[in-house]
C-alpha positions in Angstrom: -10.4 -6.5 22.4 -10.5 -3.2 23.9 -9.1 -0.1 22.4 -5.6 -0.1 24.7 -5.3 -4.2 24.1 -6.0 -3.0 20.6 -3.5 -0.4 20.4 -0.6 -1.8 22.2 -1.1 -5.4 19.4 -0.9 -2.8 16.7 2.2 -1.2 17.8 3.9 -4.1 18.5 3.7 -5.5 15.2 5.2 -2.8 13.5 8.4 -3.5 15.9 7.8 -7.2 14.9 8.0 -6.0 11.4 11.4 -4.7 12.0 12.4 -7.4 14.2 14.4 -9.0 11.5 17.1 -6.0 10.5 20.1 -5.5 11.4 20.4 -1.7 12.3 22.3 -0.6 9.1 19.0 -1.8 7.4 16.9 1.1 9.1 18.9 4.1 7.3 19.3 3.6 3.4 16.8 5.3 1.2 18.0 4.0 -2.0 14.9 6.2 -3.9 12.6 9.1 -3.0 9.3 6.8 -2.8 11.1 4.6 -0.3 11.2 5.6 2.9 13.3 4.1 6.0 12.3 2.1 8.2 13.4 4.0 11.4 11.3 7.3 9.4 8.4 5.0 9.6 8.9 3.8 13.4 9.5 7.5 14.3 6.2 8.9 12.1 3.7 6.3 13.0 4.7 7.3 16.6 4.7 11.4 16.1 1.4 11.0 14.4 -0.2 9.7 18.4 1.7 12.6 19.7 0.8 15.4 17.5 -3.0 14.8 16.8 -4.0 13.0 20.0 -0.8 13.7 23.1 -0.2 17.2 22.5 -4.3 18.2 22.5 -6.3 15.1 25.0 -3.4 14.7 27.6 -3.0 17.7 30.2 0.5 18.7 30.4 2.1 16.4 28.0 5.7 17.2 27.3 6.5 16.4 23.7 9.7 14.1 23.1 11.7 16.1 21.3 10.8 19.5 19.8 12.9 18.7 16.6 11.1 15.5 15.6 7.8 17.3 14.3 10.2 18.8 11.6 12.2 15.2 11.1 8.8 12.9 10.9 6.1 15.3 9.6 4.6 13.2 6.1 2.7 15.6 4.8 0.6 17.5 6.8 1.3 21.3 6.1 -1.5 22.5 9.0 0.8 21.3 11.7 4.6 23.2 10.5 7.4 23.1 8.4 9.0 19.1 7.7 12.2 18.0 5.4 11.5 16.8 2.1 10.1 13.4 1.5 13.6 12.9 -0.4 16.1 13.2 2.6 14.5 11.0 5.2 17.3 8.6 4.3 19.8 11.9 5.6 18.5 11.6 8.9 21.3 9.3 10.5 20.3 11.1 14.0 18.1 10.7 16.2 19.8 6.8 16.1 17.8 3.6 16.3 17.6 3.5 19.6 16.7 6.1 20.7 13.6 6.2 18.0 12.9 3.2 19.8 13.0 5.1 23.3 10.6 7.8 21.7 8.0 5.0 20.6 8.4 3.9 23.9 7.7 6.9 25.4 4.9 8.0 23.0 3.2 4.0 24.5 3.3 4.9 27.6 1.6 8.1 27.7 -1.3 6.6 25.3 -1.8 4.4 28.0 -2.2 6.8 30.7 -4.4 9.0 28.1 -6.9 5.6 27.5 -7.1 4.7 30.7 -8.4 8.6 31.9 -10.5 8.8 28.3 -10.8 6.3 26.2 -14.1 7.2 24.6 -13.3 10.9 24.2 -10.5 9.6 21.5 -11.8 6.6 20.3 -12.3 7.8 16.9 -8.8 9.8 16.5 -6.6 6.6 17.9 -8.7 4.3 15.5 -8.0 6.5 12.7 -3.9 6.4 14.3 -4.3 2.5 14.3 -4.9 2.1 10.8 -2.7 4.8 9.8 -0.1 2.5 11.5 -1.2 -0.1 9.5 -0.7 1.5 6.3 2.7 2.1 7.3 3.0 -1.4 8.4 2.6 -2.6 4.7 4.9 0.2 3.4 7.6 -1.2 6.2 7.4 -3.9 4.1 7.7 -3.1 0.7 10.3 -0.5 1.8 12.3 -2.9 3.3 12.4 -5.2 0.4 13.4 -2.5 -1.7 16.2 -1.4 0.1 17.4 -5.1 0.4 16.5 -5.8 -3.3 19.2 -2.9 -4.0 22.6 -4.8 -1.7 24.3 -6.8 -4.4 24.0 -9.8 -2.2 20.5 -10.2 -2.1 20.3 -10.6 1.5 17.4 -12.3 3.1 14.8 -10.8 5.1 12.6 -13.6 6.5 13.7 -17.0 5.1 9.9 -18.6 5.8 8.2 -15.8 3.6 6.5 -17.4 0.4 3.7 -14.6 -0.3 5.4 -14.5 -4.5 4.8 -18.7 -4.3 1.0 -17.6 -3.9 -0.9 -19.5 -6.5 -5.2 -19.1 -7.6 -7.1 -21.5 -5.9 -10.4 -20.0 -8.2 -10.5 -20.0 -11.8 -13.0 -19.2 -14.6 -15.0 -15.7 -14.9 -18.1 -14.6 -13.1 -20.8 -12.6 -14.5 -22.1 -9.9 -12.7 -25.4 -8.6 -14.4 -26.7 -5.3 -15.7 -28.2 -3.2 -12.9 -28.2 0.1 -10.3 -25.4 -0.7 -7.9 -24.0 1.1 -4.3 -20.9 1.4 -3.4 -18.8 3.1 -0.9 -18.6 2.5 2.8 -22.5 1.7 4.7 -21.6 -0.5 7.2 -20.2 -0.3 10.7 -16.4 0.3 12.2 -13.6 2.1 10.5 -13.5 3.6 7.0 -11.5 6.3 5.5 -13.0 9.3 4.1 -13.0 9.1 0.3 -15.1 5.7 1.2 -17.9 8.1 1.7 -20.9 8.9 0.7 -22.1 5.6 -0.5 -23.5 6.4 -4.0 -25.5 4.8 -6.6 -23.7 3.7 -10.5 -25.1 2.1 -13.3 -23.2 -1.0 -14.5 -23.5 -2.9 -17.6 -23.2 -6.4 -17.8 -19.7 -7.9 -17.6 -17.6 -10.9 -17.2 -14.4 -11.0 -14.8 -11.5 -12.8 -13.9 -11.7 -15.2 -10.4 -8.5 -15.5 -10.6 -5.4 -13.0 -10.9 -2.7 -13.1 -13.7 -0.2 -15.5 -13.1 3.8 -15.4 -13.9 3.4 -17.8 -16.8 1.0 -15.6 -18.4 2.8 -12.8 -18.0 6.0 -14.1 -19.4 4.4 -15.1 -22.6 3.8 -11.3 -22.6 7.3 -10.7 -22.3 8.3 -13.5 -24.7 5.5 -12.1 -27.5 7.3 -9.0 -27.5 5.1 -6.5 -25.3 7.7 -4.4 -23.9 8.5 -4.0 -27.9 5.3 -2.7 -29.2 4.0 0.1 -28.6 0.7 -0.9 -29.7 -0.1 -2.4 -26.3 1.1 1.0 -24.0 -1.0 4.2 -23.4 1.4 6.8 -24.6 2.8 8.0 -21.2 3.2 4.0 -20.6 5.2 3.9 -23.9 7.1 6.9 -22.8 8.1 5.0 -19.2 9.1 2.5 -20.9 11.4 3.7 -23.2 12.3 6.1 -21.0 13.5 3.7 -18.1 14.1 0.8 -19.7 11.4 -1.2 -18.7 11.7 -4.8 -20.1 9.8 -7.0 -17.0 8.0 -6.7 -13.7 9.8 -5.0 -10.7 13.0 -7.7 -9.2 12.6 -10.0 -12.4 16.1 -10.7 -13.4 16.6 -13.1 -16.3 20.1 -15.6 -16.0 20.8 -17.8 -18.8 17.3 -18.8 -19.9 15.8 -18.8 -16.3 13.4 -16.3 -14.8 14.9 -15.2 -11.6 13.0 -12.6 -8.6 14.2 -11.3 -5.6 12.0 -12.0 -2.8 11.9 -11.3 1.2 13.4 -14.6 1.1 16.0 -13.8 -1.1 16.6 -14.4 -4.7 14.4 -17.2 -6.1 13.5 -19.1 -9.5 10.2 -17.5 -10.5 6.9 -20.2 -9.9 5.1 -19.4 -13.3 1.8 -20.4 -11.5 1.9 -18.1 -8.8 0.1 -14.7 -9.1 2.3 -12.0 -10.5 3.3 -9.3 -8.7 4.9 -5.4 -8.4 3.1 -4.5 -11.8 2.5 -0.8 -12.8 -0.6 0.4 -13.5 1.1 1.0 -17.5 2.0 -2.7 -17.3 -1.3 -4.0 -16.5 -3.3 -1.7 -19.3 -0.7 -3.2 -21.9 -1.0 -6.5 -20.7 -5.1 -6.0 -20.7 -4.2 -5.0 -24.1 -2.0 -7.8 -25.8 -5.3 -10.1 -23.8 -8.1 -8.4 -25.7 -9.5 -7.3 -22.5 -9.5 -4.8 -20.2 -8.7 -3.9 -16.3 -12.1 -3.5 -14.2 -13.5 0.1 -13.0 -13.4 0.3 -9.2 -17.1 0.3 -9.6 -17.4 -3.1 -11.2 -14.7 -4.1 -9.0 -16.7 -3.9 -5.9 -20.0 -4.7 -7.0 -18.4 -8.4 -8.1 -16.1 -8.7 -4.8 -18.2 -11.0 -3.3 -17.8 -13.5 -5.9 -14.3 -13.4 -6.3 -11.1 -14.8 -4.4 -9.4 -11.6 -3.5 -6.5 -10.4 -0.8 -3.4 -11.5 -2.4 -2.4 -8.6 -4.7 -3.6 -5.1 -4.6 -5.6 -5.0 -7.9 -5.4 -1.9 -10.3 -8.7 -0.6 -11.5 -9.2 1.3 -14.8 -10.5 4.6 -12.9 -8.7 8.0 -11.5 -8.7 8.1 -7.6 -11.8 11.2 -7.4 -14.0 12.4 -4.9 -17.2 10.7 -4.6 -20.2 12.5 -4.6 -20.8 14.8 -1.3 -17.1 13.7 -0.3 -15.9 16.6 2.1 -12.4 16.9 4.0 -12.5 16.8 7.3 -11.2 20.4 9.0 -7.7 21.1 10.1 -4.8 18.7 9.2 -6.8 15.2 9.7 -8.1 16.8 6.3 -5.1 15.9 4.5 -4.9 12.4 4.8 -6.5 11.7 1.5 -8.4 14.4 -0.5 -5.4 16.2 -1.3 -4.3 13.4 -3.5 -7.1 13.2 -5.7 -5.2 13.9 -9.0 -2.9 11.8 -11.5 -3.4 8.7 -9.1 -5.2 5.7 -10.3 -7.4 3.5 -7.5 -6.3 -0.7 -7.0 -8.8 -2.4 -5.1 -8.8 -5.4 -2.8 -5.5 -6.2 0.0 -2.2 -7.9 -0.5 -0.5 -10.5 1.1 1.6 -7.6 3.0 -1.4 -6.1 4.1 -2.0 -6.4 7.7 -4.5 -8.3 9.6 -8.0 -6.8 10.0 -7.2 -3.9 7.5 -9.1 -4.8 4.6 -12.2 -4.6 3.5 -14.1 -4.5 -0.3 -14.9 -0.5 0.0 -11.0 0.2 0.9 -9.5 2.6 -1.8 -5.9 2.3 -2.4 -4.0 4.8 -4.6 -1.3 5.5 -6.4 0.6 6.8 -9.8 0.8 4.7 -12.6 4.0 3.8 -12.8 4.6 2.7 -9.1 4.8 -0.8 -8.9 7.2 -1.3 -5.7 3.2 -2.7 -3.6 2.5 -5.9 -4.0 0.1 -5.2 -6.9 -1.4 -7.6 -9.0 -3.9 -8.1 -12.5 -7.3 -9.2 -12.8 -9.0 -9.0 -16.2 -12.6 -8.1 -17.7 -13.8 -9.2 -20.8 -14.1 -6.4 -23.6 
């Protein structure tokens, strides 16, 4: 597939994505780490026009001059943007006429990779996936902000990604030894991939399988949202703090487990893989087990052994630089190594990850007590 074919399936999708709303459905943002999903439509698209538009295509006219301000993320090098906090405040620009920008963004990245497509391969790949990631957030943002209408609405009626069961089971031993890890190989990777680095490893035993609802509940049922023994002390402190007493959407009625879904609210399957877990929740549960969460480290050198893609997997180590990592110049810089604090890596995919945007070095991060991703367990023996 070539890069225009490429780009034009990508961007599609993400309309795809939002296929399914009604238009009321694009504007609530019910908490700051949810974002709409007209903000996401409208940012996915200024990011094409303010890194690759506004400096490869002569005399490009930018949409709007306001929408830098409205759709900026994070990237301070480029200007001034709202807070992450008030996207849901932005009733205007309307629906439409986001999708008229997108639109209008498409057709001048087609003019721009017809005239010189090599010149910006590497920018518009990076764009691609950065749509991509947004792609997956659509996703759990939208099932947030449906999770939070007292109806429970449905979003896609044919989605059963929380029915997902293990089709592996047992551990796998990976053995003593000098490992590498990081990115090596050809195609896309993201910056704190690199530089591929040597680690020592002892020898341990891991999970081919992820935790599953059943085992989880017994968690629950034992008490672990009651002792503190289990929690790291800033766990503890969530806990009690918010109330914590079961995985993100559980709801208990009567004596049945109940989750919302995209499809709506179901009866939870205790053999499917458990899912929207905090980091906090999967070190206690590790805990109450006897065991522990992998490192990133031992996570990748035992990939290719293990059934993987369905959850995003917390690891036991702190999203850091690896050795000779370097940000890139200007705002592209930003994308990543600005973050390396407080975050914790998961490894892996999830079911709501797209196609094509996974692979074993991929290094997913995020604070320890979000658990609105698709994220999942996998255990190591002590």
């Amino acid at each position: 597939m070539n890069l225009l074919d490429r780009y034009n399936t990508i961007r599609q999708h993400t309309e795809k994505i939002c296929s399914l709303l009604q238009t009321e459905d694009y504007i609530p943002q019910p908490v700051a780490f949810v974002s709409p999903p007209k903000w996401h439509l409208a940012h996915s698209s200024w990011f094409f026009e303010e890194f690759i538009l506004t400096k490869y295509l002569p005399d490009y006219k930018v949409y709007d001059d306001d929408f830098g301000y409205l759709f900026n993320s994070y990237y301070n090098n480029v200007g001034n943007r709202t807070f992450r906090a008030d996207r849901g405040a932005i009733t205007r620009p309307g629906v439409a006429q986001v999708y008229e920008y997108r639109k209008y963004v498409d057709m001048h990245m087609e003019i721009l990779l017809q005239l010189k497509a090599d010149e910006v391969q590497g920018l518009v790949e990076l764009g691609l996936n950065h749509e991509q990631q947004h792609q997956e957030l659509l996703i759990t943002d939208i099932k947030y902000i449906l999770s939070c209408n007292p109806l429970s609405p449905v979003y896609d009626e044919d989605n059963s990604w929380e029915n997902r069961e293990n089709k592996a089971s047992g551990y796998v031993s990976v053995p003593e030894g000098i490992y590498e890890i990081g990115f090596s190989g050809e195609g896309f990777s993201y910056d704190n991939e690199s530089g591929r680095h040597k680690v020592y490893l002892h020898e341990f035993e891991i999970s081919n399988s992820l935790v599953t609802n059943g085992e989880y509940m017994e968690f629950i049922e034992a008490g672990g949202y009651e002792n503190f023994n289990y929690w790291l002390d800033e766990g503890w402190s969530w806990v009690n703090q918010d109330n914590i007493k079961a995985p993100l959407y559980w709801h208990k009625t009567g004596n049945r487990w109940m989750q919302f879904t995209l499809s709506g609210l179901k009866e939870i399957n205790k053999n499917a893989i458990v899912t929207h877990i905090s980091f906090y929740e999967a070190a206690a549960f590790a805990e109450w087990k006897g065991m522990r969460l992998p490192t990133e480290f031992e996570w990748e050198a035992a990939h290719s052994k293990l059934e993987w893609g369905h959850r995003w997997e917390w690891t036991n180590s702190a999203y850091l630089p690896y050795p000779g990592f370097a940000k890139p110049e200007g705002a592209v810089g930003e994308y990543n190594g600005k973050f390396m604090v407080n975050q914790m890596v998961l490894r892996g995919s999830s079911c709501a990850t797209p196609a094509h945007h996974s692979r074993p070095t991929y290094r997913n991060f995020f604070h320890p007590d979000e658990r609105w991703q698709f994220n999942g367990i996998r255990l190591v023996k002590k």
